[in-house]
C-alpha positions in Angstrom: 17.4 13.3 10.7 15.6 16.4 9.2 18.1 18.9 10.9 21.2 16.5 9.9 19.8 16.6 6.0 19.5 20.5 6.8 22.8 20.8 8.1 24.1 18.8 4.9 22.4 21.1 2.3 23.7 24.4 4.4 27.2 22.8 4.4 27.0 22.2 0.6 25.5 25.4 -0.3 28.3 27.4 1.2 31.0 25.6 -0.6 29.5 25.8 -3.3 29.6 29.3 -3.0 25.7 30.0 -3.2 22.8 31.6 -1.0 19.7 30.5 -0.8 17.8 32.7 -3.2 20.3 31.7 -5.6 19.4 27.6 -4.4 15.9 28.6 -4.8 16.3 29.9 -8.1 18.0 26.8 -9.5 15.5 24.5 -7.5 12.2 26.0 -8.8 11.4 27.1 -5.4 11.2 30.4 -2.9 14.8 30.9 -0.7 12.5 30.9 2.5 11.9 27.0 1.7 15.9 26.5 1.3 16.1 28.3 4.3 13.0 25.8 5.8 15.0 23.2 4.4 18.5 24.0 6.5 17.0 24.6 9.4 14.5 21.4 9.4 11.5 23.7 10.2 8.2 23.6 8.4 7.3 20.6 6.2 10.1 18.1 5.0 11.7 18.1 1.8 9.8 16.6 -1.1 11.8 13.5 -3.2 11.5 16.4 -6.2 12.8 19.0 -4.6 15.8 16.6 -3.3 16.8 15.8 -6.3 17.1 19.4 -7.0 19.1 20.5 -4.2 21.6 16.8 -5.0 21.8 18.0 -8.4 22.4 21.8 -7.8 24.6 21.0 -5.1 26.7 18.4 -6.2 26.2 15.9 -3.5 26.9 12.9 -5.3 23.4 10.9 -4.3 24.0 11.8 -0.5 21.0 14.2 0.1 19.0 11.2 -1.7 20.0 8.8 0.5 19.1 10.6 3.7 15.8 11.4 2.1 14.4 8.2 3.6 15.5 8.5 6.8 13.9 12.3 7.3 10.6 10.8 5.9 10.9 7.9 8.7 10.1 10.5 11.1 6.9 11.1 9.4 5.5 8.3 11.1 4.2 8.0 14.8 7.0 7.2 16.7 5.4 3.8 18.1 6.0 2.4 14.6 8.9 3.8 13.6 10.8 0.9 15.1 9.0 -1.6 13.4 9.4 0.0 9.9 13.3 0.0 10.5 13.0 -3.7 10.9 10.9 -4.9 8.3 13.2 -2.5 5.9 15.8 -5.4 6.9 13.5 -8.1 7.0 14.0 -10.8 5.1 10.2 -12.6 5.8 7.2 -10.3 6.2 3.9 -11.8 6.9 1.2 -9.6 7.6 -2.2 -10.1 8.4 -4.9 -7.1 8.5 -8.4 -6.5 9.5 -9.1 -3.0 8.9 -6.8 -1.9 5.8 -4.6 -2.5 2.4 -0.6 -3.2 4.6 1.3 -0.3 3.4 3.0 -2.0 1.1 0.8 -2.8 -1.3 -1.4 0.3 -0.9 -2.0 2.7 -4.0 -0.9 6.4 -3.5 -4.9 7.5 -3.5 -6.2 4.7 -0.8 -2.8 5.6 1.5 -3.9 9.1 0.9 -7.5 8.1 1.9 -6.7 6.1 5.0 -4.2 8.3 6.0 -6.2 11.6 5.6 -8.3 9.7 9.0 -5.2 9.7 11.3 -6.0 12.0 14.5 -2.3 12.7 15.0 -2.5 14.8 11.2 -1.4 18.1 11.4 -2.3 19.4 8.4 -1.9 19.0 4.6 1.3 18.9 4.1 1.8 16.6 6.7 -0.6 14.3 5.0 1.5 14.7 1.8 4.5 13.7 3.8 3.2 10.8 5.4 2.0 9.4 2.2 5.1 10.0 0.2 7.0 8.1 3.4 4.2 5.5 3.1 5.2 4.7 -1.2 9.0 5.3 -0.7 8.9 1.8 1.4 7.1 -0.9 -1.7 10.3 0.8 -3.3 11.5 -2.3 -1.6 10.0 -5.1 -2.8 11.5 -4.5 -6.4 15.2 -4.6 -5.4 17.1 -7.7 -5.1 16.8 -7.7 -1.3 13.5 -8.1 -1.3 11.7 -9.9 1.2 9.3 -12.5 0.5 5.8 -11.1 1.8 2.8 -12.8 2.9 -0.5 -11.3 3.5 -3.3 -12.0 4.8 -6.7 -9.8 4.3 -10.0 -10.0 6.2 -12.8 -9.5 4.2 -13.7 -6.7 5.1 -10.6 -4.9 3.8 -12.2 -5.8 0.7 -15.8 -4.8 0.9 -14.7 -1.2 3.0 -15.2 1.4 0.1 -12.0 3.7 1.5 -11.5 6.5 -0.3 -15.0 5.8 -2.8 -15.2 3.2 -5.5 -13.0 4.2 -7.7 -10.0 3.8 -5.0 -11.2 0.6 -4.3 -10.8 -0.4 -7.7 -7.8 0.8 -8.5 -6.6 -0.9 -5.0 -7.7 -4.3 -6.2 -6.5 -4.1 -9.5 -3.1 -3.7 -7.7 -3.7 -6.2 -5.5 -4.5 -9.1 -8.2 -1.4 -7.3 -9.9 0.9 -7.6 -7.3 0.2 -11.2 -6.4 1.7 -12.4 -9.8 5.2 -11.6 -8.3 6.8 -15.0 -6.9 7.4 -13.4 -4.1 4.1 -11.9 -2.7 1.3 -14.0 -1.7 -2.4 -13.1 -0.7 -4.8 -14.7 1.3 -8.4 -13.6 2.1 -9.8 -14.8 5.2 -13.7 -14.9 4.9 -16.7 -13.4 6.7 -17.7 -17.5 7.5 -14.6 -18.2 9.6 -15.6 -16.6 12.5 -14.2 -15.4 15.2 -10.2 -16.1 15.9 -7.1 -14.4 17.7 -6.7 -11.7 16.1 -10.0 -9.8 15.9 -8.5 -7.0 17.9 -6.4 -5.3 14.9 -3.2 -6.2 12.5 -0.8 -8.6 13.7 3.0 -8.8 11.5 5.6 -10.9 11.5 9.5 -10.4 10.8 12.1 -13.0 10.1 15.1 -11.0 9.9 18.6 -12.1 8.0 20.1 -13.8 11.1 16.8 -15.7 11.2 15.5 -14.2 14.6 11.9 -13.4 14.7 10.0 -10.0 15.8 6.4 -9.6 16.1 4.5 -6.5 15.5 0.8 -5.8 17.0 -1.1 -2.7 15.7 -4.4 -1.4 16.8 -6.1 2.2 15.8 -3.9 4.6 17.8 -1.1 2.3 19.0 1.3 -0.7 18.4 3.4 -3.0 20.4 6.8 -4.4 19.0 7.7 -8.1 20.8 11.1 -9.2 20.6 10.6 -11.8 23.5 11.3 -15.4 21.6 8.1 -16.7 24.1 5.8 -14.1 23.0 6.9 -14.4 19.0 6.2 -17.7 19.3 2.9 -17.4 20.6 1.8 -14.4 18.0 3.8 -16.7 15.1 1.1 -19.7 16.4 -1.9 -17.1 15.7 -0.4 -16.8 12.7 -0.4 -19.8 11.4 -3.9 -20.5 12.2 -4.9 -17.6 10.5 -3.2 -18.8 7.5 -4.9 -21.8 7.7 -8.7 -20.5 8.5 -8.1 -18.2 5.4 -9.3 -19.4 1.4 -5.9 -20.9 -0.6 -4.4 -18.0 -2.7 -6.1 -19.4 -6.1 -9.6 -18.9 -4.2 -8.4 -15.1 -2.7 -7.6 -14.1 -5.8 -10.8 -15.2 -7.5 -13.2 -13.7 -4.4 -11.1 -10.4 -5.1 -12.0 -10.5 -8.6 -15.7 -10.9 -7.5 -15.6 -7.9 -5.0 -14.0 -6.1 -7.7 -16.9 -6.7 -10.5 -20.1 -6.8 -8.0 -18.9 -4.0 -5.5 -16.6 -1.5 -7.5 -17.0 -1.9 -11.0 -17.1 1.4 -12.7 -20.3 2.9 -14.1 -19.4 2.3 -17.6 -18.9 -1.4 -17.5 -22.2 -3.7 -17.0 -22.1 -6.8 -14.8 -21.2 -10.1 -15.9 -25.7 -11.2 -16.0 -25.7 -6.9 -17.7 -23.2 -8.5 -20.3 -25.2 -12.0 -20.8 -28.8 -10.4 -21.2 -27.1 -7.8 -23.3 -25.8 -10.1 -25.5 -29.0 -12.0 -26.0 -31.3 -8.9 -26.8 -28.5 -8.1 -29.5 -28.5 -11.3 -31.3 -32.7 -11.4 -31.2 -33.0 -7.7 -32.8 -30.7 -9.5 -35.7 -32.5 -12.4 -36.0 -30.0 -14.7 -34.4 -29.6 -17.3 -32.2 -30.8 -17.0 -28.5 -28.7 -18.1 -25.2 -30.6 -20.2 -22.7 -29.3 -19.6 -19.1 -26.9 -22.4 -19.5 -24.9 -20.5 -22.7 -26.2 -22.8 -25.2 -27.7 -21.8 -28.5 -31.3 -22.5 -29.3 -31.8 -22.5 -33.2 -34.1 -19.7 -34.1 -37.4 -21.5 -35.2 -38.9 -20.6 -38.9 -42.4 -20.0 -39.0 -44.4 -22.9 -40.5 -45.5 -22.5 -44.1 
């Protein structure tokens, strides 16, 4: 895909008449990355300089629309499949024990996470894969979207990737995200145990025709089933997760806990910081004090 969208631009350039210093020039950028660029070496186009290049070059939207596919290929080839499905998918449940799913990840915790992988090359290629990684939730706000299910372990809550403020700023988007009708979040809890899917990520694809694919994911590898017997089997695992896991109302509410006790920011006290806080106020103005309960004890005069 990267040497078709390099072939595209060179095509373009020459009819328009231009060379690539001239590109360059009017895309903000050396002509030894236009040349980069046509002959899909070093790192892949960024959506910016795209947009460039379409604009410059007249291409009516096409260089943007193949963006997506040269950014596929940013991504390890064992999961490449599965990301062309769930693009299609019309169902997406997910469960995960390690990480944020992509697509509801914050650019700095993908960055984080992503900034592990043993297969990085180098900086830019971290860039790349992130970008990839952000162009996908474009998804969820079209009209195709797919109606997503996930489910967390705990300890995707409590793993401090990226430092607290990440984590913060993941959460926040979490909570924010499942407000939209279509997205729901579950948290399966420390206290359930052990179940059948300790072993890593398991996700589920009901495409348009209504045929089912399951998707297993470990640290270094996945495994895409297409086998109806098999699908079933992973869809059954499902399922108990779903029910082992706290009811969305609850997930949401032990988010909002992780969120103030493990990642609040330095600045803002804790809910009992907030409470004694209050009290020591209203006794240096001679008000009312709070018993532990929240109710007001009328400040005693002294006797005459």
């Amino acid at each position: 895909m990267a040497a078709l969208f390099g072939t595209r631009v060179r095509k373009l350039r020459k009819a328009a008449g231009l060379t690539q210093t001239e590109v360059g020039f009017l895309t903000h950028v050396v002509g030894s990355r236009i040349n980069q660029v046509e002959r899909a070496t070093g790192a892949k186009p960024t959506l910016e300089l795209t947009r460039s290049l379409d604009k410059v070059l007249r291409a009516d939207d096409l260089l943007i629309d193949l963006w997506p596919y040269v950014y596929r290929e940013a991504y390890p080839d064992w999961s490449q499949a599965f990301i062309a499905y769930s693009a299609r998918a019309a169902v997406i449940r997910e469960y995960s024990s390690h990480a944020v799913p992509g697509l509801l990840q914050t650019p700095e915790y993908a960055r984080a996470l992503l900034s592990m992988g043993h297969s990085l090359r180098d900086a830019e290629h971290l860039e790349e894969r992130v970008a990839a990684r952000l162009e996908r939730q474009n998804r969820l706000t079209r009209p195709d979207r797919p109606h997503l299910w996930i489910i967390l372990d705990e300890a995707v809550l409590r793993r401090p990737v990226g430092g607290a403020a990440v984590m913060r700023g993941q959460l926040e988007k979490l909570l924010s995200m499942a407000e939209e009708p279509s997205i729901t979040v579950q948290v399966l809890p420390f206290d359930q145990g052990a179940h059948g899917a300790l072993a890593g990520s398991l996700s589920l694809l009901v495409m348009p025709d209504g045929t089912q694919i399951a998707y297993t994911e470990g640290a270094h590898n996945g495994q895409l089933t297409e086998e109806p017997d098999e699908v079933e089997q992973f869809a059954l695992t499902y399922d108990q997760l779903r029910a082992m896991a706290l009811p969305p109302l609850m997930s949401l509410d032990l988010i909002r806990s992780v969120l103030e006790v493990n990642y609040r920011a330095a600045s803002i006290p804790s809910r009992s910081d907030r409470r004694r806080l209050a009290q020591q106020q209203l006794q240096q103005r001679g008000g009312r004090q709070l018993r532990a309960g929240g109710r007001r004890i009328p400040r005693r005069r002294p006797r005459p």
